[in-house]
N, C-alpha and C positions, 0 to 999 in steps of 0.2 A: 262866689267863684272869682279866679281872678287869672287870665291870660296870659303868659309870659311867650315873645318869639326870639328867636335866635336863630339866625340861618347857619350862627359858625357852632351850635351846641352853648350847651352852661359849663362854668364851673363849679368844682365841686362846694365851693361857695357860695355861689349862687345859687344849687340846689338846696342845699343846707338852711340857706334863709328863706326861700321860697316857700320851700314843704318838708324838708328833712326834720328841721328842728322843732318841729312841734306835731309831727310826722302825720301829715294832714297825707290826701289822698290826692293821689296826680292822674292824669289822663295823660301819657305820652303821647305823641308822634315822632315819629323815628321814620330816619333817614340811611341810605345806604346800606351799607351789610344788614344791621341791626331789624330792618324792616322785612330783609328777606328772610331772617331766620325768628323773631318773635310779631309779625304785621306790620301793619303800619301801625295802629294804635295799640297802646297798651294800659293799662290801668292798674297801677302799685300803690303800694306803701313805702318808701325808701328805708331799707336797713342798714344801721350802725351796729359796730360793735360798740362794747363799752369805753374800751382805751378810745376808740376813735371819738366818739362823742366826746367826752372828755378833752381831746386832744383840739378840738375845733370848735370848743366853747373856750378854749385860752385861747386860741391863735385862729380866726377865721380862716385862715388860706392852708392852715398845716395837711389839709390833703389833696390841696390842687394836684402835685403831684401823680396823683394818684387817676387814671386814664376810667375806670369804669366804677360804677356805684352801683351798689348792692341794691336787691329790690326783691320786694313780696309781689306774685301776680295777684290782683283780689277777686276778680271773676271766673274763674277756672277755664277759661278759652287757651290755656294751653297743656300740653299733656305733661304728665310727669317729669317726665325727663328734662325737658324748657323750664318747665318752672323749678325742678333743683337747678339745672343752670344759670338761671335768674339771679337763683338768692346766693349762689356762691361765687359765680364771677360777675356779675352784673353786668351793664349795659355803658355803652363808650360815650362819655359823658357828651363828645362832639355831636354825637348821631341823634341827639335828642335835639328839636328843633323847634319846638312847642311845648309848652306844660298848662295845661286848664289845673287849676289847682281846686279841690275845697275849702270849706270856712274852716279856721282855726276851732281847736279841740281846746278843752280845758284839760282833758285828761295822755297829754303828750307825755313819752315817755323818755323825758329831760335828765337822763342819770346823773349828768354832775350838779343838778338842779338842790340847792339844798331845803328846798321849800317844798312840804311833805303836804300830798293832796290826799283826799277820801275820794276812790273812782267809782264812779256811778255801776252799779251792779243789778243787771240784770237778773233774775230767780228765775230758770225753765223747772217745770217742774220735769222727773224725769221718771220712770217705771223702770227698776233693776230688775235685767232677767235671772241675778246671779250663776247667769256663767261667761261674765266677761265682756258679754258684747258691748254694755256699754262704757266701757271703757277702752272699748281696743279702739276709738277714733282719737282720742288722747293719745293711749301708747302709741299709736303709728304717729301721729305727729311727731310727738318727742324724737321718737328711733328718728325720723327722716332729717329732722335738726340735726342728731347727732353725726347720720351719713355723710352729711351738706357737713360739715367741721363745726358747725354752729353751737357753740358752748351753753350748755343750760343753767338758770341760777341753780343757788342749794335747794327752794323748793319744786322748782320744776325737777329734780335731779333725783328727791327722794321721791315725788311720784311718779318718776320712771318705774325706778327701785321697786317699788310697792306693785306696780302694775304689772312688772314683768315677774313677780312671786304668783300674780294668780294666773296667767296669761302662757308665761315661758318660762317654768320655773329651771324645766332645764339647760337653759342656756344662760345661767348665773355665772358668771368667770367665777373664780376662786375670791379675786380680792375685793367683789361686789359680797359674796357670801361672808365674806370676813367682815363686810363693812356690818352686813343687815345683822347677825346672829350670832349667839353666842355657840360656845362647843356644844353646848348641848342640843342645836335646832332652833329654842328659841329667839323670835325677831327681840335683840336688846337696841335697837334705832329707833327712839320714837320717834322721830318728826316721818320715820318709812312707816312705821307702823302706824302713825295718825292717817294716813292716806291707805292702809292696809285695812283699817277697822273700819273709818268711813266706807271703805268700799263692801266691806261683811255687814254693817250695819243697814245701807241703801238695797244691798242683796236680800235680807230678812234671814242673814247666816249669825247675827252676833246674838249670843246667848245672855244671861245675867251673869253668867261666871265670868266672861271674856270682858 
């Protein structure tokens, strides 16, 4: 663990090397406004976008500019609503006045990094009740990213896709159904239908024809 104080806040550089960039776990203390409306303490993940990552691995200071930083709450001590406001306008970089930081991670997630790691993966085993429930803690995740403006990669984006065929099939827009299917019904997207079939297959729905 490792201490940082600032009675005047960090910059967005000096969060960045501290915890952002290897996107370790921080303990805030927050001052003024920011205290009244998420505590005194708070405990995050800091999130980048990709252009920004990118943008501040060339040029350390290219988001000083920038007055508040995005953040993940990680202990659920705040209600919904704070915690989207968290992650999509984040916290004024001034009002933060302390950061207890964690040990560095091997497995940060360094985008402009061109050095390709293997992340350590966890196996739960899980019981599909095949009708959706366990999936629907995914799909709501992904949907709340979406809400928040938060862009999904292409695979997180196909198993939206796929989720919301078993979940909410009718609320497909038009140009999601153009994407998944062909005129005839059937899904021609595999990388949606690899997340379609793992999901029939964990169900005990996929047969030897499919």
């Amino acid at each position: 663990m490792k201490l940082y104080k600032s009675s005047n806040g960090f910059t967005q550089e000096e969060i960045y090397e501290y915890a952002g960039a290897k996107d370790c776990v921080a303990t805030l203390t927050l001052s003024q406004e920011s205290a009244e409306v998420y505590g005194e303490l708070l405990t995050v993940a800091f999130v980048y976008y990709q252009k920004e990552r990118i943008a501040i691995e060339k040029d350390k200071t290219a988001l000083n500019d920038i007055s508040n930083v995005k953040a993940k709450e990680l202990l659920g001590e705040l209600d919904s609503s704070l915690h989207a406001q968290l992650l999509k306008d984040g916290v004024p970089t001034k009002d933060i006045v302390e950061m207890i930081v964690g040990p560095d991670t091997e497995d940060q997630n360094t985008y402009a990094s061109s050095h390709l790691r293997k992340p350590k993966v966890l196996e739960i085993p899980i019981e599909s009740k095949g009708n959706g429930d366990d999936i629907r803690f995914m799909y709501g995740a992904l949907c709340h990213f979406i809400s928040d403006g938060i862009e999904l990669t292409p695979e997180e984006h196909n198993e939206y896709l796929a989720y919301k065929i078993v979940l909410e099939p009718e609320k497909l827009t038009e140009n999601e159904k153009a994407e998944i299917f062909d005129e005839n019904g059937a899904i021609v997207n595999q990388e949606v239908a690899y997340f379609w079939l793992m999901w029939k297959k964990n169900a005990g729905k996929l047969t030897e024809k499919k």
